[in-house]
Every structure is written in C-alpha cells, then in structure tokens.
N, C-alpha and C positions, 0 to 999 in steps of 0.2 A: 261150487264145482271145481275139482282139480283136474289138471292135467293127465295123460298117463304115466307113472312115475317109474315104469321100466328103460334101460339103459340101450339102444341100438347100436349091437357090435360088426355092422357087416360093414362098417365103414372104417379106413386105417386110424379115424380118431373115434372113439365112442364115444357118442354124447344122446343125449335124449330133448335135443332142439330141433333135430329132424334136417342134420345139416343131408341125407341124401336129396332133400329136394330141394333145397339151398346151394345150386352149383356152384355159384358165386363164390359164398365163404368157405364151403367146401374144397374149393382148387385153391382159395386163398390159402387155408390150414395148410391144407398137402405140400402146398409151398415151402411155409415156414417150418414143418414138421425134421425136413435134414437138417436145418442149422439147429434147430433145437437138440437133436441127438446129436450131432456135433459140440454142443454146448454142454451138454450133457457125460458125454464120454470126455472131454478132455477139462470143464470145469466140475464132475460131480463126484461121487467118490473115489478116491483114490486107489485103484488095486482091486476095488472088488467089484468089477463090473460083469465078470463071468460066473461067480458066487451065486448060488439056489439061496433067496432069503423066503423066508414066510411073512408074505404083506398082506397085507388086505387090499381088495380093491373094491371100488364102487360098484355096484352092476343095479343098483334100482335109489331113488332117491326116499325111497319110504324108511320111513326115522323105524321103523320096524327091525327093518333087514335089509337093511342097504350094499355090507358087505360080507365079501367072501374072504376067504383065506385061503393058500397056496403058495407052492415055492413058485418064484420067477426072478428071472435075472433083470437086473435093474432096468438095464437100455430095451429091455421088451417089455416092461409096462406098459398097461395099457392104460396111458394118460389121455384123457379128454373131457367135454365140454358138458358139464351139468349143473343144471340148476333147477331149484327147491320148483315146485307144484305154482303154476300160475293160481293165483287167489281170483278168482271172479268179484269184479267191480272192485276191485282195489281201490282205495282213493289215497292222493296225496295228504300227509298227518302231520304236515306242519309246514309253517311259513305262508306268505301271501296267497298262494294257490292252495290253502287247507279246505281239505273237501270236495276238490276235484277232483275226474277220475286220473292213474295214473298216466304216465306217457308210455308208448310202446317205442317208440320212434324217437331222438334226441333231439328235444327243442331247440331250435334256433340260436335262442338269445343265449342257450346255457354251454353251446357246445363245445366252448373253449374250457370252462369253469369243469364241467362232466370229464372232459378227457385229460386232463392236470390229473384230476383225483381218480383215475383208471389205472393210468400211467405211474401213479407215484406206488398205490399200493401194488400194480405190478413189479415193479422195482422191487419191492421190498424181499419177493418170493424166491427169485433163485439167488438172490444174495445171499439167505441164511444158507441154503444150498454150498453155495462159493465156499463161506465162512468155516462149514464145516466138514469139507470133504477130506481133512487129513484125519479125522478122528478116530474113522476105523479099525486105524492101523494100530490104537493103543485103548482098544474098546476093553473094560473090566471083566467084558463075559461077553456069548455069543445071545443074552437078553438082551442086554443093552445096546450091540452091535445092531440087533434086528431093529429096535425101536430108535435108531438116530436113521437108520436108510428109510423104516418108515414115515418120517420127518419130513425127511427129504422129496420122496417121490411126490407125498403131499404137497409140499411148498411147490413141485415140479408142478404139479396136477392147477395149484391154483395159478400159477404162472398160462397154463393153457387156456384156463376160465376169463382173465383180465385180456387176452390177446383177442380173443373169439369177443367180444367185446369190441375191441379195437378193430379188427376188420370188418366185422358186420353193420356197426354202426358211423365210424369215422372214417371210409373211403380213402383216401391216396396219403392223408394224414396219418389214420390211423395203422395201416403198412407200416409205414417209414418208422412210426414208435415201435411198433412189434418190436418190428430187426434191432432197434437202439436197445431193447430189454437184453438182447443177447450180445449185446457189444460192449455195454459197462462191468465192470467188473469190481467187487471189493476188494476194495482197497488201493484200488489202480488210483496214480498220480495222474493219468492222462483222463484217464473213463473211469472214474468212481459211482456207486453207488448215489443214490440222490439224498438218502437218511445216513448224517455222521453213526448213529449205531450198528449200521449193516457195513460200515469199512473197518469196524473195528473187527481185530482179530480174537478167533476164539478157540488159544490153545491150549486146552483141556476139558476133561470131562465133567467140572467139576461147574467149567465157565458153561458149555454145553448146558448142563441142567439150570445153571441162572439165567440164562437166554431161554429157554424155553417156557420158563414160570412167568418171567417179567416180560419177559419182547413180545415173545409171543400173545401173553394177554394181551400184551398195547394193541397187537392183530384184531383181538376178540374183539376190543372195541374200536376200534377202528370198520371192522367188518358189522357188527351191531348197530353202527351208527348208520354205514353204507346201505343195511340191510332197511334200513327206513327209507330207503332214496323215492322221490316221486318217478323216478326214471325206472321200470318197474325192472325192466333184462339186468340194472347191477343190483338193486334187489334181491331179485332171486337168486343170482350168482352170489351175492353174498351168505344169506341164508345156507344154502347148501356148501357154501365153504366152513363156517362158524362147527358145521356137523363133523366136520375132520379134524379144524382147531382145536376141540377139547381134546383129542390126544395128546397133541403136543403140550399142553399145560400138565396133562397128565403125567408126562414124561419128567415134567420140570420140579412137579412138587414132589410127586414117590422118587426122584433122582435125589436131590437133594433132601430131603426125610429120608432114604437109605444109608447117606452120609455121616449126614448127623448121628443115627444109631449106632451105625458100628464106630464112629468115634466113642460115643457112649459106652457101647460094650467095653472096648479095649480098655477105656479108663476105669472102667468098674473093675474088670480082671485085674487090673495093673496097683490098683489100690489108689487112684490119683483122684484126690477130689478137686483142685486146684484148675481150673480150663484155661487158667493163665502162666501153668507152668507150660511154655508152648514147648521146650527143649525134651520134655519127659516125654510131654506128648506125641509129638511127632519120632520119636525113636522109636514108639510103637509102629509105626507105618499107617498110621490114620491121619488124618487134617484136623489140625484144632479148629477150635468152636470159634477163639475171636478171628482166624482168616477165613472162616467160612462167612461172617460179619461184612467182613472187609469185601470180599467179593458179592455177598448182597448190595453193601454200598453202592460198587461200582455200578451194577448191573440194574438196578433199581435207579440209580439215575439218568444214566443214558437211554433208560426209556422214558423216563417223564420229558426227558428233551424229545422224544416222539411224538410229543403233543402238540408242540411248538410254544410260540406266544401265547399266555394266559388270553391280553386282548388282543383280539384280533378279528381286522374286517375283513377280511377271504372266509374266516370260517361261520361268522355272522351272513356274508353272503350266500354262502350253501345252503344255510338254515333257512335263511330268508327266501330262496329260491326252489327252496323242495327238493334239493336230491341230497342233503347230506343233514338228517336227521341225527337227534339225542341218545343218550344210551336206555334203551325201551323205551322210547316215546312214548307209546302208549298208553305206559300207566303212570306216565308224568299228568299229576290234576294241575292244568294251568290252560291258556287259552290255545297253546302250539305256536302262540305266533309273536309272545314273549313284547306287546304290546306296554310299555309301563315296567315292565316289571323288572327288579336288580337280582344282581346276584354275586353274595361279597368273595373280595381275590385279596389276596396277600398285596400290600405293598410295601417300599422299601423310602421311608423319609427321613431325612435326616439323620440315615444309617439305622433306625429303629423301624424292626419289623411293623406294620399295624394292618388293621384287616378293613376295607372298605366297601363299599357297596358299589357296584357299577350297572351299567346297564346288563340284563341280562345277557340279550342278545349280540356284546360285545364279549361275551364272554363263556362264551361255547367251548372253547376249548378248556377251559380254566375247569367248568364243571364235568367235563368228559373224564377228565385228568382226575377229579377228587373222586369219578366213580370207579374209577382203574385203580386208588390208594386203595379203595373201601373192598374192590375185589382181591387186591393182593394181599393185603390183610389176613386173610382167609387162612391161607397157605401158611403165611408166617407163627398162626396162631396153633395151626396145627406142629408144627417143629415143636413148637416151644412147650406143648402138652408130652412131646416125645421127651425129652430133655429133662424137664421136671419129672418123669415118672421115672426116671434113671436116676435121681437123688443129685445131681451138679446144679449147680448154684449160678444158670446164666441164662438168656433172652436174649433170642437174636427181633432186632426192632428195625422197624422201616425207618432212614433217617430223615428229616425234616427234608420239606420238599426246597427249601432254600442250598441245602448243599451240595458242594459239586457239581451246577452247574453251568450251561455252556448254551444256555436258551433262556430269552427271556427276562422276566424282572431280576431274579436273581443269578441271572450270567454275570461268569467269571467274579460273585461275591465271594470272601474267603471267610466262610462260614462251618462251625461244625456242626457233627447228625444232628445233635443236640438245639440245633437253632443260635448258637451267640455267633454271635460276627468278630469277627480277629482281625488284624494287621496283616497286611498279605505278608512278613516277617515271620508273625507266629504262626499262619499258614505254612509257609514253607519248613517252618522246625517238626509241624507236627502231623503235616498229611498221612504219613506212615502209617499213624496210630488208625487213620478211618480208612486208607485204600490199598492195596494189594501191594507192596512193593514186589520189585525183581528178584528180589531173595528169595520171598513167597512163592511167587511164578516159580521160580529153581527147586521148591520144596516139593511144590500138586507134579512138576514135570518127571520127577524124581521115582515117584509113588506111578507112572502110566505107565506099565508095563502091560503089556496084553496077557488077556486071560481067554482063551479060546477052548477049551474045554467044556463039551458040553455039560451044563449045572454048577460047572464052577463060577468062582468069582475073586475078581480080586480084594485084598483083603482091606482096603481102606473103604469099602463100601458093601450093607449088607445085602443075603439078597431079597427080593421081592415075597411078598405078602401071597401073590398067586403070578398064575403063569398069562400070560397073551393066550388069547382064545380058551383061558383054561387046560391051557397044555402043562404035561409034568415036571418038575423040576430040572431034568436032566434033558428035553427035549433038544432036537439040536435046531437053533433059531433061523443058524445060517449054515449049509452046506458051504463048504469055503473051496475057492476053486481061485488063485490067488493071480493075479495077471502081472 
C-alpha cells in the first residue's frame, strides 16, 4: 500500500508529509524559509532573479507525472518537502538489523552517525548552486540558460528535503545545522563547503557540463545508497530526490556530447583531421578534443575524492548499522551483512600498484566508487561513438583511478591517467599534458560569450537533439528581465 502521492500547496512550503498538521516542523520551515530566500537572492543566480524561466515543478510524486512546466521566477519557486510513497512493511536490507521493519523515528544509538550523513549531503545542494551562479551571464543559448537555473532550483528543492529532515527529526541540534547549511559558503576561507569538490570554482560552461555528468552522478550514488537507509523518512527523501537527479546528469552528458560534435563538425568543414593540432583547432572557435580530455581528468577526479577513503570504518559502520546501504542492494546475491566476505581495492607497495582482497565490509566505499566508474563509463562511451562516426582518430577515456588524487591510497601519488607512477620532478614537467592549464582556462573564457537569442546558439557548441518539454527550436526558454 502507498501513500497519497499528491503534492499539498496551501501551505507557504509544498510538501506531501502533511506538514499542515505538523505545527511544530511547519513554524520550524516558516522560520528558516526568509534566510533561505535571502540565501537564495544574494548567493544564487546572478542577475536573473526577476527573469520568467520555464522549470518544471514537482506537484505529485507519481514517477508518472510528477511534473508540470511554466514560466516562474526563480525566488517564487515553489520549493518544498517530498518524498517517494511510503512502502508498507518496509524492512531493513542490510547490516546487523537485516529483516527488520524499518525505523520511522531516529534510533538512539545512530543519531549522531544519521545526522553527519544528512548534513554532509545537505551541504553538498546549495554549494553547486553557490558554484554556479555566474554562469548565466555567459549562457551559449536561452536552452542552456533554462537548464542550469533548472539545476539550481533542484539542488535548492533538495537542500529543503535534507533540512525538513533536520528539524523534524533532530530537535535543537538539528535547527542549529539547518542555519550552518546557509552560513558556509564555496569557497569561503572562513565557512567552506564540507566536500573539497563543492569549493572548487566552476568557471565555465564547459566545467558546468563536467560537473554535472561526474558530481552530480557521485549525488546519484550517494542518494542510492542513502535511498537504502533503515531509517525509512531519508529513504524516501532520497528516492524522490534520485527522480530530479537524472536531469542533471542529463544536462551533463548531452552538454558535453553537444561539444564534442560541433568540435567535430568544425574540423570536418575545416578539412582538419589532426585533434592535436590544437592552434588550427581553436582558431575555429570550438574546444579541442585533448582539453575537453583534460577537463574530464580534472572533473572525474575530484569526484572520486567524493567517495573518500577506499577503507573505511564510518562507512562500514553505516552499513553495519542499517542506514547507509550499497548501490541497489537488492539485487546484490550476498548475505547483506557482508559476513566473511572480501572485496579486492587497489593498493600501493613498494611504489607498485597491486590489487588485494580486503574485508568486504571495510570497503564500502572502495565498491561504491567502482560502481560510480562502471556508471560513468556509460556516458564516455557514448562521446566516443559520436567522435568515431565523424572519421577523427581520438577517445576520450576515464583515467586510472590512482591519478590526480587528493584522497586516500593514492593521494598526492604523482601518477599518469595511464596508471605509471613518476617522480614528483616528472610530475611537475608534465601535468600540463593531463590537466587544464591557465592558458586553457584563457581559451573555453575566450569562446563564453552569451547567446540569447531565442534558437540560437553559440558556436563552440551544437544544438540539442530536441527541445525540454518537447518545445520548438526557437522557443524562448527564458523571458529575460535582467536585474
């Protein structure tokens, strides 16, 4: 039996938890709701807050028809609190408590362990937000303009999901975190973001689409995992956030496979078969293939450092504990509670890679992380079918999970995609070759000129295959009303 999966809007948050008979959480929200539009209008896009976009919003959680579409301006979204159809008789799916029913209420023993992992992945939400609010202003088209604010609201939308969380369930603790989600800030020296990836800056459109293919998956699983919780309210709350996340990946691979092509095109017209004459290349006004490489590198690592430590006893504990499940648990054939069983990680001995066996349950994160490779994969394979059927002679490939990074076994190794380990000497002569330099940056900054014209686009990127909602090519995405 499910819940009713209609959305209640006579209250200033919509949600479908039935916060009107909830006064408590209900005057709690209402609370937090000015600082949040305060947070909102002065950390979220920049300039276009009075701007008509066409977003979608949630108004039933039925995977059916969930949403509608309309123009609305950003700060009058109607952000609030939903989650996926309560499951009758639920039961816990893994760890010590497998096969009981779930919790409604947060355990005792867990409630420091539950609100860490509430808190961090709230964090995560309006930081991309923070990250990207200049990008507007040099949006390729009023398509792509429309589909980074719809990013946005969403990340906004899950930020309200993790908070109603935090006050419904964790009392005078849970308050005080709220308010902290709206107090840190990416990239701040004082108040940073709690994940090194959400401080980093992301200026372009190009970094845009690699953040949203790569981070944002890391979300997918991240939320996947969460959506297994014994604790059944983040559960749910997961669930129906995972249903908005495929946009954003969506956003990440047709951005990036748009790129690619019109590089493609240009060099086909141009008569260049070479993807390594970068000089020729970019005089077209398109991004060559190996800095699009280069910015997969980047971008592709800094979320496997999202994973954390391959081992690790916090993430064994969740597991162990019932709220922070595998990636589809369910149709893992194993016992759920990882009794005996290994599961082999990369290690680093005597400077030579080799692959070992470790406890499974030590290494939850290690297997999350190869199912986040085995997802992204996906994505990359489709470029490279685009690429090859243009007749150039190049592959863009995910690089070895030992490089570049800044977590874990292989932090701070000076290692290439390729997997050989260098001298940190021959690191330093040759980074160039695998990561974005400043030059680069100076090149994609070069090419972001804004294209606002409805149907147009700009010319380093092609456009879309079809329209959002199935709209015409020329429709206009965003009425512009510039502040």
């Amino acid at each position: 039996m499910l819940d009713i999966v209609n959305v209640e809007y006579d209250t200033l948050i919509p949600n479908n938890v039935s916060l009107s008979q909830d006064k408590r959480v209900l005057k709690a929200l209402e609370r937090w709701h000015p600082g949040y539009i305060n947070w909102w209008k002065g950390m979220g896009p920049e300039g276009f807050q009075e701007s008509l976009v066409y977003l979608r919003t949630a108004v039933s959680v039925d995977p059916k028809g969930w949403a509608k579409f309309d123009y609305v301006k950003m700060p009058e979204y109607r952000w609030g609190v939903l989650l996926a159809p309560q499951v009758e008789d639920r039961r816990i799916p893994c760890g010590e408590h497998l096969g009981q029913p779930v919790w409604h209420e947060v355990p005792g023993e867990y409630r420091s362990m539950l609100r860490r992992l509430v808190v961090i992945q709230g964090d995560t939400e309006p930081a991309s937000v923070e990250q990207q609010r200049h990008l507007g202003k040099t949006a390729p088209s009023l398509y792509d303009m429309r589909n980074l604010f719809q990013v946005n609201v969403e990340e906004g939308r899950h930020l309200w999901a993790m908070v109603y969380l935090l006050q419904k369930y964790f009392g005078a603790d849970g308050r005080e975190e709220a308010d902290e989600l709206l107090r840190r800030q990416s990239g701040s020296v004082e108040s940073p973001r709690m994940l090194g990836a959400f401080n980093e800056a992301t200026p372009d459109w190009l970094s845009f689409f690699m953040f949203t293919y790569f981070t944002d998956r890391d979300g997918k699983m991240q939320l996947e995992s969460l959506a297994q919780s014994g604790f059944d309210p983040l559960s749910r709350t997961c669930r129906f956030m995972l249903t908005e996340e495929a946009h954003h990946m969506f956003v990440g691979e047709t951005g990036v496979g748009r790129v690619i092509q019109r590089t493609c095109e240009a060099m086909k017209a141009a008569g260049i078969d070479d993807p390594y004459d970068i000089e020729k290349v970019r005089a077209l006004g398109v991004i060559d293939l190996p800095t699009i490489q280069k910015k997969l590198n980047l971008h592709y690592t800094l979320s496997l450092d999202l994973f954390g430590s391959e081992i690790s006893t916090n993430a064994a504990n969740a597991f162990n504990a019932g709220i922070k499940g595998r990636y589809q648990e369910a149709k893992i054939e194993d016992d759920h509670q990882l009794h005996n069983a290994t599961y082999p990680v990369m290690q680093l001995v005597d400077g030579v890679v080799v692959t070992t066996q470790v406890p499974a349950l030590s290494a939850i994160n290690m297997r999350l992380r190869d199912d986040y490779s085995r997802d992204a994969a996906g994505g990359v394979k489709r470029w490279n079918l685009a690429i090859e059927k243009s007749g150039i002679a190049f592959q863009m490939k995910l690089p070895h999970d030992g490089f570049h990074r800044q977590i874990g076994i292989f932090a701070q190794v000076p290692m290439t995609p390729d997997g050989i380990i260098l001298t940190a000497g021959e690191w330093q002569k040759r980074k160039d070759e695998w990561l974005p330099t400043r030059a680069d940056g100076d090149f994609i900054q070069s090419l972001m000129k804004p294209v606002w014209e409805s149907g147009q686009y700009a010319g380093w990127i092609a456009p879309p295959k079809i329209g959002i909602d199935n709209k015409p090519g020329d429709f206009e995405y965003v009425q512009l009303h510039m502040a």
